[in-house]
C-alpha positions in Angstrom: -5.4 -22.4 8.4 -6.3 -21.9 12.0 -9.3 -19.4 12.8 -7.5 -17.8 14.8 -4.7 -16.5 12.3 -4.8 -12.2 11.3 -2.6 -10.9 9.2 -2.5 -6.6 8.9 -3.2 -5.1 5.7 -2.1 -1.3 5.5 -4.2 0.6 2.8 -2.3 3.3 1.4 -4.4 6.4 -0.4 -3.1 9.5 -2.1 -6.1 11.2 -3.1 -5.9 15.0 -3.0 -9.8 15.4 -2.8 -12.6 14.3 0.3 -14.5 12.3 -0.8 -12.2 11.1 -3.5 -12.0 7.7 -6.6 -8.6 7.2 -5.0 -9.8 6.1 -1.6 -13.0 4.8 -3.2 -11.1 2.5 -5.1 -8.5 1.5 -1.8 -11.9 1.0 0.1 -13.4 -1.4 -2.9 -9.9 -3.5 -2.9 -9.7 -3.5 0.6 -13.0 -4.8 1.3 -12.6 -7.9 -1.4 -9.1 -8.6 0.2 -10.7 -8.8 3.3 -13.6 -11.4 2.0 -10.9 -13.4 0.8 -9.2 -13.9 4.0 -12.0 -14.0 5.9 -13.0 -17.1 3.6 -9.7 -18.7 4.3 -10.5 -18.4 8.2 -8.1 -15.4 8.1 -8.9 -12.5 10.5 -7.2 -9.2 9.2 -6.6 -5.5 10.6 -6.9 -2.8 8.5 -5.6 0.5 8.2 -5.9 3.4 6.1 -3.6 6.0 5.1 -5.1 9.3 4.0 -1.6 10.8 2.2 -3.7 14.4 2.2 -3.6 13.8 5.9 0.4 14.3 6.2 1.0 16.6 3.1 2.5 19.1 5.6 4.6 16.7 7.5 6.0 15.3 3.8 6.8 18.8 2.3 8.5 19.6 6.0 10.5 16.2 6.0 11.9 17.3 2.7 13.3 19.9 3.7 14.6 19.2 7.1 14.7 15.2 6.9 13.0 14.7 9.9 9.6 12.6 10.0 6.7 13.9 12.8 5.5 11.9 15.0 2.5 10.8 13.0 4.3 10.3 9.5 6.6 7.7 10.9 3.9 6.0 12.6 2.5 5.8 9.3 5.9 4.8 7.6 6.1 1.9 10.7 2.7 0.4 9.9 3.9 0.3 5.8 7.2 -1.5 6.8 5.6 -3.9 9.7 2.1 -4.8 7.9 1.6 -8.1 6.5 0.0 -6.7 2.8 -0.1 -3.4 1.4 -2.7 -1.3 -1.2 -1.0 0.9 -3.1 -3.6 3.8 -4.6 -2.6 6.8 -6.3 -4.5 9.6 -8.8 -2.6 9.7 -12.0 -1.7 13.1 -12.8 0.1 13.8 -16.5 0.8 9.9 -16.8 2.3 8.9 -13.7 1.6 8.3 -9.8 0.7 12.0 -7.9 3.3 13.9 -5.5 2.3 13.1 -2.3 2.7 9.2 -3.5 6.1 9.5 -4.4 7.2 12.1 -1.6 6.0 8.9 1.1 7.4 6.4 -0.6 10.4 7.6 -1.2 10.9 7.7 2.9 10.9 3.9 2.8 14.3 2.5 3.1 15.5 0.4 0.3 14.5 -2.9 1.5 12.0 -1.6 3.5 9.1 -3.7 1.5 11.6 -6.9 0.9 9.5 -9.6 -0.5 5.6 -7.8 0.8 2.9 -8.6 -0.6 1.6 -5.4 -2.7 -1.2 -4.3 -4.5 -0.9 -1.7 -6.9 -3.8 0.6 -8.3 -4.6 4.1 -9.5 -7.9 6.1 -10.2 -7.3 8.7 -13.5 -9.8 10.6 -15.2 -9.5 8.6 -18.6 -8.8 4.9 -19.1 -5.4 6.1 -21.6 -3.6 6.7 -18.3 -4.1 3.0 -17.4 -0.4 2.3 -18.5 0.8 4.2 -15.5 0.8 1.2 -13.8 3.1 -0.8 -15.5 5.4 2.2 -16.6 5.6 4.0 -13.4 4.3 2.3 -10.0 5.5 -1.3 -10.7 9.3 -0.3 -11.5 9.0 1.7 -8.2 7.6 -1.1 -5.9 10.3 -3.4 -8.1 13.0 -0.9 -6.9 11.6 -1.3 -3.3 11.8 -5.0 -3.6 8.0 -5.2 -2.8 5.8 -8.8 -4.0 4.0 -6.9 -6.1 0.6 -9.4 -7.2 0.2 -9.6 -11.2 -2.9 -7.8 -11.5 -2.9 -4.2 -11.0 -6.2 -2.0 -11.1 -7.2 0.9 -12.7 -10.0 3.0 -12.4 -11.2 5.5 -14.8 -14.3 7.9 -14.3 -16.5 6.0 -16.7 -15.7 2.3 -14.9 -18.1 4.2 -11.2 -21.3 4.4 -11.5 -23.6 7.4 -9.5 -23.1 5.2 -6.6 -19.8 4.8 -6.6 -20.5 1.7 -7.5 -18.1 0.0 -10.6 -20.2 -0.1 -13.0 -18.1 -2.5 -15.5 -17.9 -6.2 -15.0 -14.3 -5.7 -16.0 -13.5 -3.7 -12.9 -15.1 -5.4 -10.4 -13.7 -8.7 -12.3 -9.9 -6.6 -11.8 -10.6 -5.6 -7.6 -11.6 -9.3 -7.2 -8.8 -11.2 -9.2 -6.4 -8.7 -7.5 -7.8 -8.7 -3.7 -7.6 -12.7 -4.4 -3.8 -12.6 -5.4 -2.9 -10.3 -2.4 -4.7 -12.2 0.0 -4.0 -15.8 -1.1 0.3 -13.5 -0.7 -0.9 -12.7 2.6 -2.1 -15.5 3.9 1.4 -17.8 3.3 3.2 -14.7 4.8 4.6 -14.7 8.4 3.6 -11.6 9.5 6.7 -9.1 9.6 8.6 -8.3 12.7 11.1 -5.0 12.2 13.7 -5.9 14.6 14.8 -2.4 16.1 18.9 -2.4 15.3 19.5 -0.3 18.9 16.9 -2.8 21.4 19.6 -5.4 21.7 23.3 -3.8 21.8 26.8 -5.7 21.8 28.5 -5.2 25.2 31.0 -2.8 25.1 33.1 -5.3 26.8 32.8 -8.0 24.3 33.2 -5.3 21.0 36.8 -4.7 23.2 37.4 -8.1 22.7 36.9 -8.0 19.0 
């Protein structure tokens, strides 16, 4: 693989708090995917999505249907990027609000065969199921690559640091960050072709 190759990894986190395990988490996975590549001789750009950042915009875009400015930038850089971190606080067994209200703005096919990384941070380690019952089906629904291991986080797996304190967490962020990148790096990167930049002639649909 050529030196010169990057790939974009879009990090998305839906914690509700600041600082919060969610985006500690997003930042620990993120960081090992980026070793990874960087091993390979694969440059990356990152970027993170604070969800708590366009709680407005998402509440408003229920009810109207119409995205800001900055939410569909955000949307854009899920549908265009390379890889994608999913992380999301469990709440009552399943993925939190602001999760679901952004991800249900992605079109069907939107994450067709991307590489994605799933992983949630939950109070208790009996939420860990989540994962499998609630945030795989939806990234299967989307179509997404999602990479076999998935990551969960409980509040006895950190440390006082914030740093994981269980070899069997750290073992999870590498194993996953290796699956995603090693998904990444065979991946073209993604081009959305714009369905209005290169019209039919009106003479020629006349013709039809």
């Amino acid at each position: 693989m050529s030196a010169t190759a990057s790939r974009s990894l879009v990090v998305v986190s839906a914690g509700l708090s600041q600082p919060s395990s969610t985006r500690l988490l997003a930042d620990r996975l993120s960081a090992a995917v980026d070793r990874h590549l960087r091993g390979a001789g694969i440059e990356q750009q990152i970027e993170v999505i604070e969800l708590r950042d366009h709680a407005r915009d998402l509440v408003n875009n229920l009810l109207t249907g119409f995205p800001s400015p900055p939410l569909q930038a955000a949307i854009d850089a899920v549908l265009t990027a390379d890889g994608l971190i999913a992380v999301t606080p469990i709440f009552s067994a399943s993925y939190g609000g602001l999760f679901k209200l952004f991800f249900d703005l992605v079109e069907r096919d939107g994450l067709a065969g991307k590489p994605v990384l799933i992983a949630a941070a939950g109070g208790t380690a009996r939420h860990s199921l989540a994962l499998e019952h609630a945030l795989r089906p939806l990234f299967a629904y989307l179509n997404a690559a999602v990479v076999a291991t998935a990551v969960y986080a409980a509040t006895e797996d950190w440390g006082r640091s914030g740093v994981a304190a269980e070899d069997s967490l750290v073992d999870r962020i590498d194993r996953a960050a290796l699956e995603l990148s090693v998904a990444m790096s065979v991946r073209r990167s993604a081009v959305r072709k714009d369905p209005f930049a290169d019209p039919v002639p009106f003479d020629q649909l006349l013709q039809s």
